[in-house]
C-alpha positions as CSV (number, residue, x, y, z in Angstrom):
1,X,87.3,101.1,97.1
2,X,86.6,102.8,100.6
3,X,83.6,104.8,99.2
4,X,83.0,107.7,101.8
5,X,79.4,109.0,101.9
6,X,78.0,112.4,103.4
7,X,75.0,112.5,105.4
8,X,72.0,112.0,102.9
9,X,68.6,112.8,103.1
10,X,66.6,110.1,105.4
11,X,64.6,109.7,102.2
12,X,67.5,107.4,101.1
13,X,68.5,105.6,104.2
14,X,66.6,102.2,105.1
15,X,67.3,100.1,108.6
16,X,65.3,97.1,107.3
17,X,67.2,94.2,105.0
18,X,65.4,94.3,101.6
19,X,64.3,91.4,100.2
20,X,66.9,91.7,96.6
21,X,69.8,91.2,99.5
22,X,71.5,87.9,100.0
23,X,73.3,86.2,102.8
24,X,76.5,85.2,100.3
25,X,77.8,82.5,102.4
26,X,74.4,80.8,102.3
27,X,74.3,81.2,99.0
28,X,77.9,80.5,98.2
29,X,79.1,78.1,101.0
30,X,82.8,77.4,99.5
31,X,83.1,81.3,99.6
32,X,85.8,82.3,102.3
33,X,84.2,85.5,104.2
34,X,86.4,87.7,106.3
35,X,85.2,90.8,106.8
36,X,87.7,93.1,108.3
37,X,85.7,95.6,109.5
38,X,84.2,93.3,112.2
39,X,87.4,93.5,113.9
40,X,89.8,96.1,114.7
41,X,91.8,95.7,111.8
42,X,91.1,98.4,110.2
43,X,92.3,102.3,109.4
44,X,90.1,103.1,112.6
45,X,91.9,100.7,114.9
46,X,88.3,99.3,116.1
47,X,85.3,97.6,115.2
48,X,83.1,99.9,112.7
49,X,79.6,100.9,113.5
50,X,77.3,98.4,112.1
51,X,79.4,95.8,111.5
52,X,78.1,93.2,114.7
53,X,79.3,89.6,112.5
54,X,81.1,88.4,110.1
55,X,78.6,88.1,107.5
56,X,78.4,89.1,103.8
57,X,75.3,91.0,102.1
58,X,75.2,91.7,98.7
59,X,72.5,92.3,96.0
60,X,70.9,88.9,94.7
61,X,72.7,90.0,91.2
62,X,76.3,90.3,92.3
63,X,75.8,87.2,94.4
64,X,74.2,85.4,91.1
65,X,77.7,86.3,89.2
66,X,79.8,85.5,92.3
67,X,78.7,82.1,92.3
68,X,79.8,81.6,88.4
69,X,83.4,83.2,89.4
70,X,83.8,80.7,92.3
71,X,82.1,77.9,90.4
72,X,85.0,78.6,88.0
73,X,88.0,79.3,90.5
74,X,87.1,76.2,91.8
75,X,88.4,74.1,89.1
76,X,91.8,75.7,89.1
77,X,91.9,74.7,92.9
78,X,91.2,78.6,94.0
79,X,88.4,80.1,96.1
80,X,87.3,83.8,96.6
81,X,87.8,85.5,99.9
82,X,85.8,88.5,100.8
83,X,86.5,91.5,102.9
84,X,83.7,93.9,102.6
85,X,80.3,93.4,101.2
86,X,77.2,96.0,102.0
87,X,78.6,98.5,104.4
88,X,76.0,100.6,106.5
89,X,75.4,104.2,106.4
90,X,76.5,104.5,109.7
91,X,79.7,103.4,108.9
92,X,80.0,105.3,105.7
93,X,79.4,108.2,107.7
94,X,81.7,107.2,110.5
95,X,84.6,106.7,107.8
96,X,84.0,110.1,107.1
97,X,84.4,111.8,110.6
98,X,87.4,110.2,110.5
99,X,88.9,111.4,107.2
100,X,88.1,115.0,108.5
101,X,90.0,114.6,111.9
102,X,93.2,115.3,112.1
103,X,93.8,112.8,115.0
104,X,93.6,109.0,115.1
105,X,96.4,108.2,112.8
106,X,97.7,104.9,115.3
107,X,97.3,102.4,112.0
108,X,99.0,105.1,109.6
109,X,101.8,102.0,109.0
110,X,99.4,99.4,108.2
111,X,96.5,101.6,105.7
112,X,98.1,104.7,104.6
113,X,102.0,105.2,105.2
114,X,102.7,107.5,102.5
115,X,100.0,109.4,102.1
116,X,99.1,112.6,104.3
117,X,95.4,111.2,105.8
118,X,94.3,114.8,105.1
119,X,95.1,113.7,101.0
120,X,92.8,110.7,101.2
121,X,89.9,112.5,98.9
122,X,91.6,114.7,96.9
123,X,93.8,111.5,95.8
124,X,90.7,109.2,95.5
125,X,90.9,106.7,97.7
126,X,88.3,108.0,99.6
127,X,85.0,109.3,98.0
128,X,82.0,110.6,99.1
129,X,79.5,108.0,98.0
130,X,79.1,104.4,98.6
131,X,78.5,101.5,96.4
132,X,78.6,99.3,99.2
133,X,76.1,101.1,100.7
134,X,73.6,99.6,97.9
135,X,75.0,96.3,98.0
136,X,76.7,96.7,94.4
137,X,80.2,96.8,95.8
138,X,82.6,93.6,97.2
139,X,86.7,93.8,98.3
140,X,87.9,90.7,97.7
141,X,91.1,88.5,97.0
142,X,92.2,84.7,96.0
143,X,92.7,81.6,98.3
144,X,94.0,78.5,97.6
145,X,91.3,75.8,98.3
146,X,93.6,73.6,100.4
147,X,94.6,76.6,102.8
148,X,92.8,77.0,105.9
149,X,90.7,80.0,106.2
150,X,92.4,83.5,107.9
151,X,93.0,83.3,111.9
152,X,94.4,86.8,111.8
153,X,96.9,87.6,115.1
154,X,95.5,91.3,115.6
155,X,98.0,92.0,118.1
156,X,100.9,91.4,116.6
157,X,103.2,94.7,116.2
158,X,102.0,96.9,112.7
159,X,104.1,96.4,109.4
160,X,103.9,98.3,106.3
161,X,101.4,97.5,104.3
162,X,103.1,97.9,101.0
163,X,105.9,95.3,101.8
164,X,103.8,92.4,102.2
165,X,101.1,90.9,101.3
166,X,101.2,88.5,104.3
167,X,99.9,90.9,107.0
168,X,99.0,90.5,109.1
169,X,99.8,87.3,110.5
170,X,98.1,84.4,109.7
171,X,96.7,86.0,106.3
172,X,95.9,83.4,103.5
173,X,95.4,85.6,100.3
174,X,97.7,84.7,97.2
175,X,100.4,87.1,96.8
176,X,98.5,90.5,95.6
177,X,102.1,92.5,97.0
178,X,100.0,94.9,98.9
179,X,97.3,94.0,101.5
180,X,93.4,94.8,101.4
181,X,92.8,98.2,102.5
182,X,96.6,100.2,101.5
183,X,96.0,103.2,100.6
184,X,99.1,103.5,98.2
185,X,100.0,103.8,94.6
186,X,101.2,100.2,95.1
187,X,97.5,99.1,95.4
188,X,96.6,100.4,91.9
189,X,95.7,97.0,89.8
190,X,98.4,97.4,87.2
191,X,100.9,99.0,89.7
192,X,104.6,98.2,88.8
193,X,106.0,98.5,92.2
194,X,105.0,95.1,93.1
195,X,106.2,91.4,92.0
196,X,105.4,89.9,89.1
197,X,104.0,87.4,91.2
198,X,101.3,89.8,92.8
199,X,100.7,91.6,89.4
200,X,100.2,88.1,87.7
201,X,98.1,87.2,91.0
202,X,95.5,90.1,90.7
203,X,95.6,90.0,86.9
204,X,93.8,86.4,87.6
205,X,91.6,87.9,89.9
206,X,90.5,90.6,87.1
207,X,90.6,88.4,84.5
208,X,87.7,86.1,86.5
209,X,85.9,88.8,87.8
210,X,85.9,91.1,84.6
211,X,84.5,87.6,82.3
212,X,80.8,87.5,84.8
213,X,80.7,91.3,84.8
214,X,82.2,93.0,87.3
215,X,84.1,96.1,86.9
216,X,87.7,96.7,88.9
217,X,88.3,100.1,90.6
218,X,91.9,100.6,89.2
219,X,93.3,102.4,92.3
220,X,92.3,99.5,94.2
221,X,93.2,95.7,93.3
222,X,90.0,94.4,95.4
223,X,87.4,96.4,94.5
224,X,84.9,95.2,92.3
225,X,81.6,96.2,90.9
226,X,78.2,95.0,89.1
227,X,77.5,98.3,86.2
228,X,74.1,98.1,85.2
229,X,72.3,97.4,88.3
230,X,70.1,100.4,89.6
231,X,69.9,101.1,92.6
232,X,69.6,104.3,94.1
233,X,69.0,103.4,98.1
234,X,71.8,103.8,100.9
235,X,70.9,101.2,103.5
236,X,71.5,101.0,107.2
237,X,70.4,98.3,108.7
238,X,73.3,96.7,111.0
239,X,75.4,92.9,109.5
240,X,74.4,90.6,112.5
């Protein structure tokens, strides 16, 4: 889920990496990381704040479960790709300037094209607090082992994101009948507007994901959480 966070006190917001955060691909070096927030990509139409590399942080505990999931994907000849880990504070609260402005709608086709962007709260695919801001939170899909790893084409002209799960060009995920980050009624987990290819597809996903603990977002087919884990801190240290 795109978790939006207001401005907390400075109480809760840390610049330095804590020690119970992992570097997942180090940890997990069959796991495909492509975090689209790096890139321009994205329902801001540039880089976000923070976000300097393509790297994956997460908690030690989700990346202790990940590594059963992909341990287990791996014998069916699949492989997890990720698309957001630990997001920053700064780009939490950068997401949220620009749910309140009524400009800077240029990737409207790709993210959100039928929903007002001024209905992105009350609708709830925005919120005001940020798992990923803890490092409990990850976006992710399902790769085929044998496929080659995303070489995405960011120029290529916008499409909508409900038709295909195949943008943007040179995308790798199994069919999932939306792509990561729509903000539709198609993206709901158990949606019926999408192929029984993509609903089988994501119920896979779930079904992996749910048996090592995590918890799906149902409005959101890639969202995925760790219940249990305490953690109270919003970090802000910067993904180099």
């Amino acid at each position: 889920m795109i978790f939006i966070a207001y401005l907390l006190a400075p109480l809760f917001i840390f610049a330095d990496i804590p020690d119970y955060f992992q570097d997942v691909k180090k940890e997990i070096p069959t796991i495909e990381i492509d975090i689209r927030y790096s890139t321009k990509f994205n329902f801001l139409g540039k880089p976000v704040k923070g976000y300097q590399s393509n790297t994956c942080y997460l908690h030690k505990k989700l990346v202790e479960k990940l590594k059963l999931v992909q341990s287990e994907l791996k014998t069916k000849k699949l492989s997890l790709k990720i698309y957001d880990c630990y997001r920053p504070q700064k780009a939490v609260d950068q997401f949220y300037r620009w749910a309140v402005n009524s400009e800077n709608i240029t990737m409207k086709k790709s993210f959100f094209p039928n929903i007002n962007k001024s209905d992105l709260f009350k609708k709830k695919y925005l919120a005001k607090k940020s798992k990923h801001s803890r490092g409990l939170a990850v976006d992710l899909t399902l790769v085929k082992i044998k496929d080659s790893p995303s070489i995405i084409f960011l120029d290529s002209p916008q499409k909508n994101c409900t038709r295909t799960s195949q943008w943007p060009q040179g995308e790798n995920t199994l069919e999932m009948g939306t792509t990561y980050d729509c903000l539709d009624i198609a993206s709901n987990t158990h949606s019926t507007r999408v192929s029984q290819t993509a609903r089988a597809n994501r119920l896979i996903l779930k079904k992996y994901m749910e048996k090592y603990g995590f918890k799906n977002y149902s409005k959101e087919w890639w969202h995925y959480s760790l219940p249990g884990v305490v953690m109270k801190t919003y970090h802000n240290f910067d993904i180099q």
